[in-house]
C-alpha positions as CSV (number, residue, x, y, z in Angstrom):
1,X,0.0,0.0,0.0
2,X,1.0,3.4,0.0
3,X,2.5,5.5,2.1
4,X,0.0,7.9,4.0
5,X,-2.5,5.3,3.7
6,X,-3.7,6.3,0.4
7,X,-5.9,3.9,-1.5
8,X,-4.7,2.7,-5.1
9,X,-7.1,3.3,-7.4
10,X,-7.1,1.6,-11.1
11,X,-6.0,3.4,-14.2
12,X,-9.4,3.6,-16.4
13,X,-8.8,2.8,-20.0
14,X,-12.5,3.0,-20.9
15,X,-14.4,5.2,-22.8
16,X,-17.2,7.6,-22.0
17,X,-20.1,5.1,-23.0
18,X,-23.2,7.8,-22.6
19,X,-25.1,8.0,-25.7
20,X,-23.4,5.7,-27.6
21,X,-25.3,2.5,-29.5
22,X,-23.8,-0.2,-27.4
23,X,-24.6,-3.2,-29.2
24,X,-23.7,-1.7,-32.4
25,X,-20.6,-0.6,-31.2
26,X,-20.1,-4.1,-29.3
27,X,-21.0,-5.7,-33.0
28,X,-18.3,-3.7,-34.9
29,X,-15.4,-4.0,-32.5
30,X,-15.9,-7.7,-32.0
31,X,-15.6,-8.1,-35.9
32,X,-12.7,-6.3,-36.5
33,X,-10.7,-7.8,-33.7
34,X,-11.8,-11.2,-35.1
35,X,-10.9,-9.8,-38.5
36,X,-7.6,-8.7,-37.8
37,X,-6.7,-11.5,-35.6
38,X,-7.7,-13.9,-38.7
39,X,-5.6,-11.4,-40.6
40,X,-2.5,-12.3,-38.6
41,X,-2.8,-15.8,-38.3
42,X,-3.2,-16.1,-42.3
43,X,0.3,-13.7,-42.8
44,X,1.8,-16.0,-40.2
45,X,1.0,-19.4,-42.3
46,X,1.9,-17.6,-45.5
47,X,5.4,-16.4,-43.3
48,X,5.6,-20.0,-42.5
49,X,5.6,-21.3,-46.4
50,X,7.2,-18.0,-48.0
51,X,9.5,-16.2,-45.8
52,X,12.5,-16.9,-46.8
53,X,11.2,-16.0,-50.3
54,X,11.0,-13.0,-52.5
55,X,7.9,-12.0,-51.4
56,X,8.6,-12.9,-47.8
57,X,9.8,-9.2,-47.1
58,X,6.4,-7.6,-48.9
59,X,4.3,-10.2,-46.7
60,X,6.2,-9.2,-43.5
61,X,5.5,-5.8,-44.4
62,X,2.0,-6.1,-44.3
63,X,2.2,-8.7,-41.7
64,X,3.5,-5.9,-39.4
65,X,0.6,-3.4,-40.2
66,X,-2.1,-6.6,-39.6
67,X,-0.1,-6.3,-35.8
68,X,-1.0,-2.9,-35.6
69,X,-4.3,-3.4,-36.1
70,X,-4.9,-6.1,-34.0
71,X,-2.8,-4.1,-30.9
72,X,-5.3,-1.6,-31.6
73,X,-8.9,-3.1,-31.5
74,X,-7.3,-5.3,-28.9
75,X,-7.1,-1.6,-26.8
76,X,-10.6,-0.6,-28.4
77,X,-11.9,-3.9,-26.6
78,X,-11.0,-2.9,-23.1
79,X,-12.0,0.4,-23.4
80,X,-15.4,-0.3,-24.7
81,X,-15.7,-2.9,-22.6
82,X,-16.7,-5.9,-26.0
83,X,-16.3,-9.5,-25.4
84,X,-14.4,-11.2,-28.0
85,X,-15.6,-13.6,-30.4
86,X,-16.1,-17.3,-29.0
87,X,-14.9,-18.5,-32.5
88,X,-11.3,-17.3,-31.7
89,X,-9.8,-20.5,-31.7
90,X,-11.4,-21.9,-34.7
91,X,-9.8,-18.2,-36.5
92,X,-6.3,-19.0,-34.9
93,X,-6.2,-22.4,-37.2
94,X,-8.7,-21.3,-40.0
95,X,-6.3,-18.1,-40.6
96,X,-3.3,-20.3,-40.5
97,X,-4.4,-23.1,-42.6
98,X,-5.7,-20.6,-45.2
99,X,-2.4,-18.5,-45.3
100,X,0.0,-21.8,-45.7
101,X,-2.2,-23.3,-48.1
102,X,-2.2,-20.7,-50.5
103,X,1.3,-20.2,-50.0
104,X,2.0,-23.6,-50.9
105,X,0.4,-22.6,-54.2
106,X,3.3,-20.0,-54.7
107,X,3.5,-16.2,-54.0
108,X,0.9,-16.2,-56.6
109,X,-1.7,-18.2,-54.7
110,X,-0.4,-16.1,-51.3
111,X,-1.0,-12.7,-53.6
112,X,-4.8,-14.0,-54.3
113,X,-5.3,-15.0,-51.0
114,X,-4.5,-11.5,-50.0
115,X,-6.7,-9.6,-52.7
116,X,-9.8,-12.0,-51.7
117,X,-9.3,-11.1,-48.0
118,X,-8.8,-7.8,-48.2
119,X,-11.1,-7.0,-50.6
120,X,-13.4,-8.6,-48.1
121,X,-12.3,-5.9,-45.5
122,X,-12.5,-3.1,-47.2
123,X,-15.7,-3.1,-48.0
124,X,-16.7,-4.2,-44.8
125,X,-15.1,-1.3,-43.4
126,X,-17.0,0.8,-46.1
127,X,-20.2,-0.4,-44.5
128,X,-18.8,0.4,-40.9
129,X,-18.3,3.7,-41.9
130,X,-21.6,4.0,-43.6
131,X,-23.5,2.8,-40.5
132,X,-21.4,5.1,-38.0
133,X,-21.9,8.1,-39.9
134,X,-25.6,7.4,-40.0
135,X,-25.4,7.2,-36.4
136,X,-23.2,9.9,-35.4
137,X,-20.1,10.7,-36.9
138,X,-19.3,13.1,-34.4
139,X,-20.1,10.6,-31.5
140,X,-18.1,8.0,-33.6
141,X,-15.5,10.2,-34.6
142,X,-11.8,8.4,-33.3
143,X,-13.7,4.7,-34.0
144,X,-14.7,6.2,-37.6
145,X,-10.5,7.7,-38.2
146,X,-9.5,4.0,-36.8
147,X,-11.9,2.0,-39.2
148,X,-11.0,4.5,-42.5
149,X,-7.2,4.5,-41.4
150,X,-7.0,0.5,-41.5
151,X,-9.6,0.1,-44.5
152,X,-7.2,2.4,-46.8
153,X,-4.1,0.0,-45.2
154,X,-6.1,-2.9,-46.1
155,X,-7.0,-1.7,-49.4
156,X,-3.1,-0.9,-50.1
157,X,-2.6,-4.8,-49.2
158,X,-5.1,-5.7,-51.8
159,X,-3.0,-3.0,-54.7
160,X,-0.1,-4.8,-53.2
161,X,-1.7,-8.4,-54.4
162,X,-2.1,-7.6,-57.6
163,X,0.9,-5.9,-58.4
164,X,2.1,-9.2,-57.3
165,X,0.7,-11.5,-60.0
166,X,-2.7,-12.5,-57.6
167,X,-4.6,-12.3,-60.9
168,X,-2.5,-15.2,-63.2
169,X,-2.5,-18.0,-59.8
170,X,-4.7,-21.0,-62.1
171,X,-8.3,-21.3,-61.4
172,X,-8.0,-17.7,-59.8
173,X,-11.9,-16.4,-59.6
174,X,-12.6,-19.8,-58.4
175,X,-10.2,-19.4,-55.4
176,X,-11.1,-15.8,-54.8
177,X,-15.0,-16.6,-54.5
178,X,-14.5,-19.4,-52.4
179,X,-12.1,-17.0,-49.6
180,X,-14.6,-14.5,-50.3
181,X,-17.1,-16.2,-49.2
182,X,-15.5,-17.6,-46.4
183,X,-14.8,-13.6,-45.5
184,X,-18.6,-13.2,-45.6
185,X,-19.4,-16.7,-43.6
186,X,-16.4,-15.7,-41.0
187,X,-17.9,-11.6,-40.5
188,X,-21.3,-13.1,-40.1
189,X,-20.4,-15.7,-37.3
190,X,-17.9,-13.2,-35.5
191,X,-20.4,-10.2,-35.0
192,X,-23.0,-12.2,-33.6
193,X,-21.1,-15.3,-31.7
């Protein structure tokens, strides 16, 4: 304790919470952590297969933003006071699994992998944005600079794919709608369980 028998009192890291729509809130901050942790996990299987690659150094680079992200809904979490996903585990191997096996296609397959996913995200974000400006964008307004900040980072990852050859990986549309719809299937699950 103390000296001068003060009391310790905890550091607060929430957020005033008056006014604001809390399962909404709840909804998109669950997601996104549950997005960006499946975001890591797929970098890390694709780090697993292509590291030591070419293209290990442009995947680590956008491996390290993925980080980012997560550290930061991570923080968002606590402060708003959101339960994570129960599906957490299932995205730890999912995420993995998805990111090795289409690195074990090539840095092609890895490239498509990443333009599926993150073309999944962005425009998930876009409709985040669009629902938190029709709430309140000046209520909303750091969550709304976070979520357009990481959807323009995400949408630099997909560029990134595609400068990278995602487009000529064999049976390439096929592969994208089937992540794609995984995305969709995944987003679904994590904002409501």
């Amino acid at each position: 304790l103390p000296a001068g028998g003060a009391s310790l009192r905890p550091c607060s890291t929430r957020v005033a919470q008056e006014g604001i729509n809390k399962p909404v809130i709840d909804r998109i901050i669950r997601v996104d952590h549950a997005g960006e942790y499946g975001a890591n996990r797929i970098y890390a299987g694709q780090m697993a297969v292509l590291g030591r690659s070419s293209v290990g150094p442009v995947i680590q680079q956008m491996w390290n933003q993925e980080k980012d992200h997560l550290k930061k809904f991570n923080e968002l979490m606590v402060a708003y006071r959101v339960r994570p996903t129960v599906l957490l585990p299932f995205w730890n191997v999912a995420g993995f699994v998805l990111g090795a096996g289409s690195a074990l296609l090539g840095r092609k397959g890895a490239m498509a992998c990443t333009v599926a996913v993150e073309e999944s995200i962005s425009e998930h974000y876009n409709n985040q944005i669009r629902t938190l400006i029709e709430e309140d964008p000046e209520k909303y307004k750091e969550l709304l600079q976070v979520i357009k900040q990481f959807r323009d980072e995400e949408q630099e990852h997909h560029d990134i794919g595609l400068e990278h050859d995602a487009e000529a990986t064999p049976a390439y549309s096929v592969l994208k709608t089937a992540i794609q719809l995984g995305c969709k299937a995944a987003i679904f699950l994590s904002e409501r369980i």
